[in-house]
C-alpha positions in Angstrom: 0.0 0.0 0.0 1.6 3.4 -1.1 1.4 6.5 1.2 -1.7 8.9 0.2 0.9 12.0 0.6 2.8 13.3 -2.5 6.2 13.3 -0.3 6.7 12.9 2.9 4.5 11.3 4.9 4.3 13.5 8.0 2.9 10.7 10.2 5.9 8.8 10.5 7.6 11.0 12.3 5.6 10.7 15.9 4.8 7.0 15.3 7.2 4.4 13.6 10.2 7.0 13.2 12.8 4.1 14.0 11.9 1.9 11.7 11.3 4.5 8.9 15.2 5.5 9.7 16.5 2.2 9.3 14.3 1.0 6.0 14.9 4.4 4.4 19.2 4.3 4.7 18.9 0.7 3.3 16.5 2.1 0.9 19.3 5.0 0.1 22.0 2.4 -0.1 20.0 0.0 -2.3 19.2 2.7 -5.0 22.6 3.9 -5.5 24.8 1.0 -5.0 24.5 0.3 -9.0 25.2 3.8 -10.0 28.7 3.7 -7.9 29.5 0.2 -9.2 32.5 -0.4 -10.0 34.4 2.5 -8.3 32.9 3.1 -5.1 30.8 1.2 -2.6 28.0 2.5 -0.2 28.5 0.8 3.0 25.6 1.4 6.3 27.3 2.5 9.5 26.3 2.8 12.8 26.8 5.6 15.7 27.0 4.0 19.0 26.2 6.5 22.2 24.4 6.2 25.5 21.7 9.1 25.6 21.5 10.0 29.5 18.4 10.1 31.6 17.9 13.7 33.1 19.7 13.8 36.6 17.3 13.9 39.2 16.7 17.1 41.4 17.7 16.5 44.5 14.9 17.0 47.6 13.9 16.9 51.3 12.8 13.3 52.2 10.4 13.1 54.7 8.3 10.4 56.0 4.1 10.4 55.2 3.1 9.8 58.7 5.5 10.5 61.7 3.9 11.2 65.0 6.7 10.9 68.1 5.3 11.4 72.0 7.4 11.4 74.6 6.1 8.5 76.8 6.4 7.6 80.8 10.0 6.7 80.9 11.4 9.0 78.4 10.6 6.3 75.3 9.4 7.6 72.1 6.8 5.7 70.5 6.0 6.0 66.9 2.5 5.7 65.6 2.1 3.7 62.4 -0.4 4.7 59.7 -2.9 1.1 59.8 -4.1 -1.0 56.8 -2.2 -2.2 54.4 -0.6 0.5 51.7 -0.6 -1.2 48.0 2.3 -0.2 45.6 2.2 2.0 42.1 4.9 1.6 39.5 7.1 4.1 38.8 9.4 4.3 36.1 13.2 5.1 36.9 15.3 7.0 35.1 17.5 4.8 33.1 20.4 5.4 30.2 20.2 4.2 27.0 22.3 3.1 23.9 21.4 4.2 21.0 22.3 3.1 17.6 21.9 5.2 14.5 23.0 3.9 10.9 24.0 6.1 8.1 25.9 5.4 5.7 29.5 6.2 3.8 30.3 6.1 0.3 34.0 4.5 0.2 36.7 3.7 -2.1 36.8 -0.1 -1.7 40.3 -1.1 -2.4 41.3 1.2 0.2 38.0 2.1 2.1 39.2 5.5 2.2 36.0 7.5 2.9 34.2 9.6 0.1 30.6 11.0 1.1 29.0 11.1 4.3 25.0 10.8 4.0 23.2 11.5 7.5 19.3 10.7 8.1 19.0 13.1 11.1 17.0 11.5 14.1 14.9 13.1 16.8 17.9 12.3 19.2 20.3 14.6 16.7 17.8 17.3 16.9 17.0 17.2 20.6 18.5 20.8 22.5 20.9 19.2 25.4 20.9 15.9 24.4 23.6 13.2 24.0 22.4 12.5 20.5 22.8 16.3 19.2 26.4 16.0 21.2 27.7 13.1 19.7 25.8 14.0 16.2 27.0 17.8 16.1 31.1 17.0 17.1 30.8 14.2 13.8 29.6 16.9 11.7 32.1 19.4 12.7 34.9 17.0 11.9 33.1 16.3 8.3 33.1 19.8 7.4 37.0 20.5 8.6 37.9 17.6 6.4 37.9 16.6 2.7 35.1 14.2 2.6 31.8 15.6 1.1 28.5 15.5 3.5 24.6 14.9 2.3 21.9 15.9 5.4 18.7 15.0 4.8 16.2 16.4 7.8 12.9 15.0 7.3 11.8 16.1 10.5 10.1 18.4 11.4 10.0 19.0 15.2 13.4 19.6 17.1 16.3 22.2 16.7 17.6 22.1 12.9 21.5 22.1 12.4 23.6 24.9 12.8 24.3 26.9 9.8 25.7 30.5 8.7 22.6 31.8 7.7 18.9 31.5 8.5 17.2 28.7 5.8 14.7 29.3 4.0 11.0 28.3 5.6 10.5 24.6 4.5 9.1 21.5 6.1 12.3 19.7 5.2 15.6 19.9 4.0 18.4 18.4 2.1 21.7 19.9 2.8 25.0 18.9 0.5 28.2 20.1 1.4 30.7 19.5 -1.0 34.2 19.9 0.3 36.1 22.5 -2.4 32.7 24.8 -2.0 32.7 25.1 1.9 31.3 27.1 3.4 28.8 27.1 1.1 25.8 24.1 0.7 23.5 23.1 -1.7 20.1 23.6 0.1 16.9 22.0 -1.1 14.3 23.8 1.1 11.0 20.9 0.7 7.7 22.0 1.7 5.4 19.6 3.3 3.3 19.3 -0.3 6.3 18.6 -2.3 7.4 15.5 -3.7 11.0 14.9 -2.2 13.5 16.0 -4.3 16.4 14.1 -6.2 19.6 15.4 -5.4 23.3 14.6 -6.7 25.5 12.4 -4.1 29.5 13.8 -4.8 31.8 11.9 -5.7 36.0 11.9 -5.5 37.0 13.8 -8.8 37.2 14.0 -12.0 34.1 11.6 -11.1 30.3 12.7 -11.5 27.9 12.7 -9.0 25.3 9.8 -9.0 21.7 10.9 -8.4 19.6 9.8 -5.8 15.8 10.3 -6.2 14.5 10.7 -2.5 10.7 10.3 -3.3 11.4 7.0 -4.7 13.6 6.0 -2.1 10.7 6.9 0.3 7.8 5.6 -1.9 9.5 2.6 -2.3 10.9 2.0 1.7 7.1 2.8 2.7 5.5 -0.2 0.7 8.5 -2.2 1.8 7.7 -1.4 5.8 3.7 -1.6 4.9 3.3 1.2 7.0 0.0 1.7 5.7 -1.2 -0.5 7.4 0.4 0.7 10.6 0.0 4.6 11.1 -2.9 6.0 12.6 -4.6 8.5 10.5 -6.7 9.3 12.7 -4.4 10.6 15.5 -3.1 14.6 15.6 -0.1 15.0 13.9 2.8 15.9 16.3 4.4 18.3 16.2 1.5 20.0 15.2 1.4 21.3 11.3 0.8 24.9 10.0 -3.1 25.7 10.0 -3.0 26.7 6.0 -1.8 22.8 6.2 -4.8 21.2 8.5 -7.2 21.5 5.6 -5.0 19.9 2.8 -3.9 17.1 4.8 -7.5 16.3 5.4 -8.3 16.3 1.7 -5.7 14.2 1.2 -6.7 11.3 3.8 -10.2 11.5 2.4 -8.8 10.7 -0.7 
């Protein structure tokens, strides 16, 4: 079952985002291993970090019920609340790993690394988190370095990634940073109507780039996934869309 949207389907995001990650960079890698064949290889990845829990604030402790009366003798005697007090859960707070794949496009007789394409998670877009951290310091050493780097942010809650110059208003983004241009990027501001775009993936020169067409990348990870058959229309969309959207995304789900 295809998605009813024309590109992005914004209810992945709050629902089956993990899933949607891993199924669309295996989607990425499967449509342009042929084009890089026989001269480079796309290879998936994975960033290993442990995303904190917040620390807790630390209180007064104090007892529900103390009562203490000074008894003949001196003794204290405490009184005791009577009947019998059942539990409640309560969750802790509790680290954990996280593992996000992307992938690299490499040389393969000496896996020297070419192109960096990055699916951006919620945890890479999360203010203070470990994710945005570990996800931000990887970035920075890209960009100081000759390897080319493809962002594709089809998100749209959390902080975006830093850049020198307020983007354009957009849904979602593609961002390509090709090492001899930098600072500048290639920018491919996608509104929440659009089909995704297809963008170039760089290569090592005198090579040309290979192109990757995002919309049937995601078209065809979605049918793979059958998320059809798993998201809940019917639910709000979080984060919550633009009211000049509300009305069109109804349209579409009534078909």
């Amino acid at each position: 079952m295809p998605s009813v949207f024309p590109g992005m389907d914004p209810y992945i995001e709050a629902q089956i985002w993990t899933d949607f990650h891993t199924e669309l960079v295996s989607g990425i890698r499967a449509a342009i291993q042929p084009l890089l064949r026989p001269l480079y290889v796309a290879l998936i990845e994975h960033r290993v970090y442990v995303e904190r829990a917040p620390d807790e604030q630390p209180g007064s402790m104090t007892p529900d019920v103390t009562v203490v009366d000074a008894a003949p003798g001196g003794q204290a005697t405490v009184s005791r609340p009577t009947g019998v007090i059942s539990p409640v859960l309560v969750p802790l707070p509790m680290s954990e790993e996280v593992r996000e794949p992307y992938l690299t496009v490499r040389l393969p007789d000496t896996m020297e690394v070419v192109t960096v394409i990055e699916l951006l998670s919620p945890g890479n877009k999360r203010p203070g988190s470990e994710g945005r951290r570990e996800y931000l310091a990887k970035r920075e050493a890209v960009l100081k370095s000759a390897v080319h780097l493809i962002e594709i942010d089809l998100l749209r809650g959390g902080a975006r990634v830093p850049m020198a110059a307020p983007l354009p208003s957009a849904d979602y983004y593609v961002v390509i940073s090709r090492a001899p241009r930098r600072p500048l990027a290639e920018v491919w501001p996608v509104p929440l109507r659009q089909p995704l775009p297809a963008v170039p993936v760089p290569l090592a020169d005198p090579d040309a780039d290979v192109l990757l067409d995002l919309q049937q990348v995601m078209d065809a990870s979605f049918e793979r996934g059958d998320y059809g058959r798993v998201l809940d229309y019917t639910r709000n969309l979080q984060p919550p869309i633009n009211e000049r959207d509300v009305h069109w995304v109804q349209q579409v789900l009534q078909g």
